[in-house]
Structure formats: structure tokens, C-alpha cells
C-alpha positions as CSV (number, residue, x, y, z in Angstrom):
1,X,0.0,0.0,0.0
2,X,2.9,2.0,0.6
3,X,4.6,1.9,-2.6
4,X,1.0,2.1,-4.6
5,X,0.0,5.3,-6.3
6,X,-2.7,7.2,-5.3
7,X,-6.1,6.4,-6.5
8,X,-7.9,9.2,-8.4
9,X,-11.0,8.4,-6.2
10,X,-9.3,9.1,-2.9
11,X,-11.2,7.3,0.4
12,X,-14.4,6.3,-1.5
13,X,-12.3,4.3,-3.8
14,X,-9.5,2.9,-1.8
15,X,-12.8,1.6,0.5
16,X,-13.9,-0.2,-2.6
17,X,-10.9,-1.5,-3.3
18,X,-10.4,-3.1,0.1
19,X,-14.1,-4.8,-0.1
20,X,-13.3,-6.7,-3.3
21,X,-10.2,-8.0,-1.2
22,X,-12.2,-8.7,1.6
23,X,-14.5,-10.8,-0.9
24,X,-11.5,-12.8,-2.5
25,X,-10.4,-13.6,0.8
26,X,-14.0,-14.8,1.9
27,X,-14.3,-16.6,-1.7
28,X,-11.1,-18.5,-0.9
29,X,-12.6,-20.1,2.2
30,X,-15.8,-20.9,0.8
31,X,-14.2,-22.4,-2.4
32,X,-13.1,-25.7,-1.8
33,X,-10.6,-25.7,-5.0
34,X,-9.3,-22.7,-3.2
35,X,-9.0,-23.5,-0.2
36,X,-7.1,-27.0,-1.1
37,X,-4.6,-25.1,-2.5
38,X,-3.5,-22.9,0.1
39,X,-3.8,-26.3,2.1
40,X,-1.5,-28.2,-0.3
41,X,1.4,-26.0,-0.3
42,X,4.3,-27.7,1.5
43,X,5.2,-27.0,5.1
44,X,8.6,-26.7,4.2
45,X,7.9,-24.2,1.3
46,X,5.6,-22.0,4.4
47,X,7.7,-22.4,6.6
48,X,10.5,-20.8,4.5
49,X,8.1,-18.3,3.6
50,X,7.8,-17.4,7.3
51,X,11.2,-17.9,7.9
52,X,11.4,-14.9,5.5
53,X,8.8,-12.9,6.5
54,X,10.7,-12.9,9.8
55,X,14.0,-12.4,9.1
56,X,14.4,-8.6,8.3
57,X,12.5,-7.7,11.4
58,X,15.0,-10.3,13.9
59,X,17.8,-8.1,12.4
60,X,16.5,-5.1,13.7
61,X,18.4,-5.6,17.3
62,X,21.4,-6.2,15.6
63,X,20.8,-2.8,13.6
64,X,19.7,-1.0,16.5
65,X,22.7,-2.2,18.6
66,X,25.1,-0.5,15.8
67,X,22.6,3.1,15.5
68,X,22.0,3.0,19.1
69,X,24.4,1.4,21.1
70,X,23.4,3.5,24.5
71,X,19.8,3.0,24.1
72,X,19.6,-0.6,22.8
73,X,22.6,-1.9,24.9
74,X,20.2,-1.8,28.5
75,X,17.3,-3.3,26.7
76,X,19.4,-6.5,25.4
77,X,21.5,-7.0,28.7
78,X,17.8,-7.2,30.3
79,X,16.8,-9.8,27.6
80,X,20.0,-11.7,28.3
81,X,19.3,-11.2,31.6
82,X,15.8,-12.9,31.7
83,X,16.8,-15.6,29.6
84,X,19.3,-16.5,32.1
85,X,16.7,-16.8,35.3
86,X,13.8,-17.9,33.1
87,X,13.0,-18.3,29.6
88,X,9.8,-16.7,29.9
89,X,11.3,-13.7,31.5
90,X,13.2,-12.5,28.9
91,X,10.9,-10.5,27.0
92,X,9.1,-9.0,30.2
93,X,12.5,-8.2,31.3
94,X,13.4,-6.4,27.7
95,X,9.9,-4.4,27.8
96,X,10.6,-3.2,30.9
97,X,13.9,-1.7,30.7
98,X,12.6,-0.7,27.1
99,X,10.0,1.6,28.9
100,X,12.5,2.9,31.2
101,X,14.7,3.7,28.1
102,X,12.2,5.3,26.1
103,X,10.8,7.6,29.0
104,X,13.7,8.6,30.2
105,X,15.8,8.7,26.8
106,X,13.0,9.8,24.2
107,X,12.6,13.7,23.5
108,X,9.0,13.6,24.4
109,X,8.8,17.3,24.9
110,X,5.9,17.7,22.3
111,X,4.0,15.0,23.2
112,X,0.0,15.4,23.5
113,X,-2.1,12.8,25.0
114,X,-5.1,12.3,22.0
115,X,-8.1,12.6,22.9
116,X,-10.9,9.3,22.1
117,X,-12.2,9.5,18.9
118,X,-14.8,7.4,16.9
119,X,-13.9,6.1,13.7
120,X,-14.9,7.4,10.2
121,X,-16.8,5.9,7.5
122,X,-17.6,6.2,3.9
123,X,-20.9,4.8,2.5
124,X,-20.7,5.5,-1.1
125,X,-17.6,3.2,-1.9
126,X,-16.2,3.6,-5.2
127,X,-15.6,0.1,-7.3
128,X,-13.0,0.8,-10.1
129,X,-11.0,-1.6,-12.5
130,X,-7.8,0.1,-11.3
131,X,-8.5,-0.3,-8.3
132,X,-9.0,-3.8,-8.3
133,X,-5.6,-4.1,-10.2
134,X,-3.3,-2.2,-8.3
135,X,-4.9,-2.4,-4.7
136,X,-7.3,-5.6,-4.5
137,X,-5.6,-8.0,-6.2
138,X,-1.9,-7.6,-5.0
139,X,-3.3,-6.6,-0.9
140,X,-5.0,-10.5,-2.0
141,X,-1.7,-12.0,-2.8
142,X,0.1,-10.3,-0.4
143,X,-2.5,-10.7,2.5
144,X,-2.5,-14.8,1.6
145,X,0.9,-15.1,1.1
146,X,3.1,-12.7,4.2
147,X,0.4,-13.1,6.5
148,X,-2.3,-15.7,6.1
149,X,-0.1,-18.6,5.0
150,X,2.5,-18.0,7.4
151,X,0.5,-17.7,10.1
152,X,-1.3,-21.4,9.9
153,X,2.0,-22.4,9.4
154,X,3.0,-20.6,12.6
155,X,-0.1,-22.6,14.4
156,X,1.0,-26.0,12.7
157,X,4.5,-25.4,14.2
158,X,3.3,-24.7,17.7
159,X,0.9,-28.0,17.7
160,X,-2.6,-25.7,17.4
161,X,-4.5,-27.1,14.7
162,X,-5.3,-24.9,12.0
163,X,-9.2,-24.9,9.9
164,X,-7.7,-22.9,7.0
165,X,-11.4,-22.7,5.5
166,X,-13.0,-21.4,8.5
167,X,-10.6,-19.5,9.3
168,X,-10.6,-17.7,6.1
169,X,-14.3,-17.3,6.0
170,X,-14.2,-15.5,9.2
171,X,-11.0,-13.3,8.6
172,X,-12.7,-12.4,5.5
173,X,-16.3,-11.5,6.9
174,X,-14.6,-9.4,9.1
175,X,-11.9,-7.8,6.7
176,X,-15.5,-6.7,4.9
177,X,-17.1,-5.5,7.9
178,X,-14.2,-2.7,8.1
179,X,-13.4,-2.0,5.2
180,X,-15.4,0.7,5.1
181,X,-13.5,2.4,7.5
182,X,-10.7,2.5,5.4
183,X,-8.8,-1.0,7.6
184,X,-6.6,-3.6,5.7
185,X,-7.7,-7.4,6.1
186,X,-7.9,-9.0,9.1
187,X,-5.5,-12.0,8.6
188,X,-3.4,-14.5,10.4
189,X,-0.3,-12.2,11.3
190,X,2.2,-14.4,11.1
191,X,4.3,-11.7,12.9
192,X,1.9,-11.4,16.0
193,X,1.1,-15.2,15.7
194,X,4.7,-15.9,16.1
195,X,4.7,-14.1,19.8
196,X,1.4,-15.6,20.6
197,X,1.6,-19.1,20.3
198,X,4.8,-20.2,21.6
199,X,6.5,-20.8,24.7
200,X,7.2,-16.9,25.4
201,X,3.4,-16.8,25.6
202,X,3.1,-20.1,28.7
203,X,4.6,-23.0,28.7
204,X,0.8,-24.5,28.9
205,X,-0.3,-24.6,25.5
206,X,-4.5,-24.7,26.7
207,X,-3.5,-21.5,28.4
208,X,-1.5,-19.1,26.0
209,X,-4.8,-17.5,24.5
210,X,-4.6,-15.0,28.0
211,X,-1.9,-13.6,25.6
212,X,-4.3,-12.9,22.6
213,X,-6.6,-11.4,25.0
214,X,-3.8,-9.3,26.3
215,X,-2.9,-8.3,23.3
216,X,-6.3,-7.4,21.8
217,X,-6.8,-5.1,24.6
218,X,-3.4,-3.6,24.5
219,X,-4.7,-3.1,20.3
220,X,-8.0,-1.3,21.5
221,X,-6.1,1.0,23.9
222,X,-3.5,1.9,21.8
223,X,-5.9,2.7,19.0
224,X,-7.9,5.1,21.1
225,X,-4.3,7.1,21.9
226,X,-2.6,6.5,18.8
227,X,-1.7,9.7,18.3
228,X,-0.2,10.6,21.4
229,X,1.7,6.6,20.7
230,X,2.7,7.7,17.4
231,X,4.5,10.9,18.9
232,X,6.5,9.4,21.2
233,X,7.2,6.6,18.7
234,X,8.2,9.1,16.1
235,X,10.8,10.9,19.1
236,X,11.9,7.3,19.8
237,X,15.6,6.6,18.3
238,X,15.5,5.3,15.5
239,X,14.6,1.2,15.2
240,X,14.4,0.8,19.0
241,X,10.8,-0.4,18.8
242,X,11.3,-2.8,16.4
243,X,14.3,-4.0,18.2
244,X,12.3,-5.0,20.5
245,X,9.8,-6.6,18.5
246,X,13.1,-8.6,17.0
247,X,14.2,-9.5,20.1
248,X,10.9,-11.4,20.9
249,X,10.4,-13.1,17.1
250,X,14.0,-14.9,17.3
251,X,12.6,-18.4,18.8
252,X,9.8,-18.0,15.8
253,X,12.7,-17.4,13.2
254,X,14.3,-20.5,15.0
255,X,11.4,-22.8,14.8
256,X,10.3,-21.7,11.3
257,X,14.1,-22.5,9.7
258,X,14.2,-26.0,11.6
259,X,10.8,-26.8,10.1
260,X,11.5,-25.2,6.1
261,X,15.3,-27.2,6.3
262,X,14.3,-30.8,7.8
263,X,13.8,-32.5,4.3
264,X,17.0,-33.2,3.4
265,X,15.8,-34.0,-0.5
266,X,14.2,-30.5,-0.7
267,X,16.4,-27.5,0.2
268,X,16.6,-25.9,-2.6
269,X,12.8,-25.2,-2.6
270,X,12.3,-23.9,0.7
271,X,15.9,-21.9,0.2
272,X,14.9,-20.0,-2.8
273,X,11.8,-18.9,-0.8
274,X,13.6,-17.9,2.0
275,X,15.9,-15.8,0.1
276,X,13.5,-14.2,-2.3
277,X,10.7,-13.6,0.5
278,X,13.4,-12.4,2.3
279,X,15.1,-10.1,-0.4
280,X,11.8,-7.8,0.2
281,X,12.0,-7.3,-3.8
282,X,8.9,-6.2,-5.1
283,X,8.0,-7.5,-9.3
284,X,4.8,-6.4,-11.3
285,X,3.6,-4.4,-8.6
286,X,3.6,-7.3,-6.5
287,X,5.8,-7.7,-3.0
288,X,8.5,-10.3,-2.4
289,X,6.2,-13.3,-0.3
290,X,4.0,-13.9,-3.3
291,X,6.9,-14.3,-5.0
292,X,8.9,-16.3,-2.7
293,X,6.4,-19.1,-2.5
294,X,5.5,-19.1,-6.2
295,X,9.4,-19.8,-7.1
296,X,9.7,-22.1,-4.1
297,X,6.4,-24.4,-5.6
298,X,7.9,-24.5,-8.8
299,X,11.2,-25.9,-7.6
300,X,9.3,-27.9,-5.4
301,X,6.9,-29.8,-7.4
302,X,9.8,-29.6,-10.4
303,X,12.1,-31.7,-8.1
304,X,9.5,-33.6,-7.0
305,X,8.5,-35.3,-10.4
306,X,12.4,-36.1,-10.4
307,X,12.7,-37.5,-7.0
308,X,12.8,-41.4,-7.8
309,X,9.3,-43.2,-6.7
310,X,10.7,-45.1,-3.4
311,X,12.2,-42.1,-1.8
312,X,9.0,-40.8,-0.8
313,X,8.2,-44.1,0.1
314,X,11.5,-44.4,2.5
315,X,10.1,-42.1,5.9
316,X,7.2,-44.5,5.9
317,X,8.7,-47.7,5.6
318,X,11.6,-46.9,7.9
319,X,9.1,-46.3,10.0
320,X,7.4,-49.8,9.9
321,X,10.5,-51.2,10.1
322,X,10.7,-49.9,13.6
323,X,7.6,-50.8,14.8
324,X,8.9,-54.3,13.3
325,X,11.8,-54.3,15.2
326,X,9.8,-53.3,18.6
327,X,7.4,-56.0,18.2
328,X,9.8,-58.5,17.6
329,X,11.5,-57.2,20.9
């Protein structure tokens, strides 16, 4: 959305543009072709895409560390800090100092505390070929490919079964229900997911949704002072936030590059989408994850019709050949 140029309708036609996504994205759920496709794609291959979607933002504490060694420098020796007493308190630990840092280190001089304000709305969206084209279509891509596949992927990895269809349906329903008000789709955040769902978030998995809660809470809150949040963010140095963000995304990077790198007959697939997911290259409009997994399938299934027949066979049968061995025992 950032690169796009600027629709000639304005609001009324951006609004438009993000209820024909909202629609694609409902049509893919309800459209069992669909919906078996997104389901089909290899974990490797998703993992690698969210390996990639990951990576830039885990090398923001390394980059922050070099632009901001005085700032950054108390936040990771927390982190480090936590980690050592408990792996769960490493990112409380980080956030905390963070705070401390950004209160006491920020120029917030010119800060204003925003008052609560309602939302606006337009109700005479404007529907537009070039709109669909250049905003509908590629958000689509995008939205299935950095966000929603990733972040079933994400799930998978932490053991939470994932109802891609449903899920769709209702992401969708809900991306239509504000797009009015000008909001991009609601999706799987693969970025948000990856903090949610794993052990930073309890190391009892039937427990970690208090962290969704928290965090939709935190969401409303911040939405209803976002201007006095943006402020300070914007006198905040320079990638400190998304240091911090970084610092608690690394055991997602982790798990997502184990998962995209344990098939030892296909790493040249889930490479090439890491890399060009990755790259953050953008082609025909188009943004690098798209991308990243439709070069990655292609290798994929190209290799695949070369792999000889009993090699996919092998996993399986070594397996009953040590159920074999513990009967026999």
C-alpha cells in the first residue's frame, strides 16, 4: 500500500478497493478448489516463507545495537538477563527496561495525549477496474501469502491445529465489515502469531490464548491514543521499537528455519523462498512473499517429479520397520 500510487478516487475508492479483497479472501474459504490449494502447499515451502517474513525484522536488534548502542545496549542485557533466570522472562524483562529507556531517553517534549475518537466511515464506496488491479488484487496475494499462509503455518508449528477454510471465511467477513473504515484485512499475522503461540506466551499450551486477549486489549487501547503513541514513537531513536519486536520473534525465526530445512531431499525449494521472501524485492507491482512461494512451488513440485518413486516411500517404511523391530522385541 505504501509503494501504490494514489487512487484518483481518494477514500471512497480505496474503501472499494479493500471490499473486493475482503470478498477474495471470503471466496477462498468458501471455495473448496481454493481452499485445497492454500492447504496443499508444502510445510517446508511455508515455513521458509515465514522464515522470510521474519528475518528482516530479527535483524533489527542487531541494527539497532550499531545506531544506538546507549539505548539498545540496556534493553538486550535485560533480555539476556531474563533468559538466564527464566526463559519466559526474557521478554518481560526487555519491555521493561525498554520503557525505562524510552521515558527517560526519548525527546518527548511535544508529546500530546489524544483525545478518544470514533472512527470514520464512507458509505458511497467507489468500485473501479484500477482499483481492483493495483490495490485488491496484489493486498489478495500479499495478504494470503506474508500473512495468512505464514501464520497457519505458525499454528502447525506450535501444535494448534489450524481450519484454514474457517478461518478464512471468518477473517474475510470481518476484513468486509471494516473496510469501510478505510482497515486492511484482518489476517493470520504471522508476525503477531509468532509471539502468541509459543513458549514466550506459557509454557501451557491450553493456556497461551490470555496472551491474545492481552494483546487485543493492549490493540483497542492503543488505538484510542494512537496519536499521542505515534509521537512518542516518532521521538523514539530510530529502530528501537522494532528492536524490540526482533528480540521477541527470534525463537519464531528459529522454529520456522528447523521446520522449512528438515527435508534433506528438498532444500533448494524452501531456500529460494527464503531468500527471495526475504530479499523484500517487489515485481509487477507485486511484494517479495508472493513471490517467494510461487518460485519455491515451482522448484518444489519440479524436483519432485524427479525425485525417484521409493524415496517418498522411504520415511514411511523406515518407520514400519521400527515398529517391526519393537514388536519382535
Amino acid at each position: 500500500l505504501a509503494t501504490s500510487q494514489v487512487l484518483p478516487g481518494g477514500f471512497a475508492e480505496a474503501s472499494g478497493a479493500f471490499i473486493v479483497c475482503a470478498l477474495l479472501i471470503i471466496s477462498t474459504g468458501f471455495i473448496a478448489p481454493l481452499g485445497r490449494l492454500v492447504a496443499a502447499i508444502p510445510k517446508p515451502v511455508a515455513s521458509a516463507l515465514l522464515a522470510g517474513v521474519l528475518l528482516n525484522l530479527c535483524f533489527a536488534p542487531a541494527i539497532a545495537l550499531g545506531q544506538s548502542p546507549l539505548m539498545f545496549l540496556p534493553v538486550l542485557g535485560a533480555w539476556l538477563a531474563g533468559l538466564m533466570w527464566h526463559k519466559l522472562a526474557a521478554m518481560p524483562c526487555a519491555v521493561f527496561v525498554f520503557a525505562a529507556v524510552l521515558f527517560f531517553g526519548a525527546d518527548n517534549s511535544s508529546t500530546q495525549i489524544a483525545l478518544i475518537s470514533l472512527p470514520t466511515t464512507t458509505l458511497t464506496p467507489l468500485f473501479t477496474l484500477n482499483a481492483f488491479i493495483s490495490i485488491s488484487l496484489p493486498l489478495y496475494l500479499v495478504t494470503m501469502a506474508g500473512q495468512n499462509i505464514p501464520g497457519f503455518t505458525m499454528l502447525e508449528l506450535n501444535h494448534y491445529p489450524a481450519d484454514r477454510a474457517m478461518l478464512l471465511k471468518n477473517t474475510g467477513l470481518f476484513s468486509l465489515l471494516i473496510a469501510p473504515f478505510g482497515a486492511v484485512p484482518v489476517n493470520m499475522s504471522a508476525i503477531t502469531a509468532g509471539m502468541m503461540c509459543g513458549e514466550e506466551a506459557g509454557e501451557d499450551r491450553s493456556k497461551r490464548y490470555w496472551a491474545v486477549l492481552t494483546c487485543g486489549i493492549a490493540y483497542v487501547l492503543l488505538a484510542f491514543l494512537s496519536a499521542a503513541i505515534i509521537d512518542i514513537a516518532n521521538h523514539a531513536p530510530d529502530g528501537l521499537i522494532t528492536a524490540v519486536a526482533g528480540l521477541a520473534l527470534i525463537p519464531a525465526l528459529l522454529a520456522s528455519i528447523t521446520a522449512a530445512f528438515n527435508d534433506q531431499q528438498q532444500l533448494e525449494a524452501p531456500a529460494l523462498t527464503f531468500l527471495v521472501t526475504a530479499s523484500g524485492m517487489t515485481l509487477l507491482g507485486i511484494s517479495a512473499a508472493f513471490w517467494g512461494i510461487v518460485i519455491g512451488l515451482m522448484i518444489w513440485i519440479t524436483k519432485q517429479l524427479r525425485l525417484p518413486p521409493q524415496s517418498n516411500q522411504l520415511p514411511k517404511q523406515m518407520h514400519h520397520d521400527q515398529v517391526d523391530s519393537r514388536s519382535s522385541r
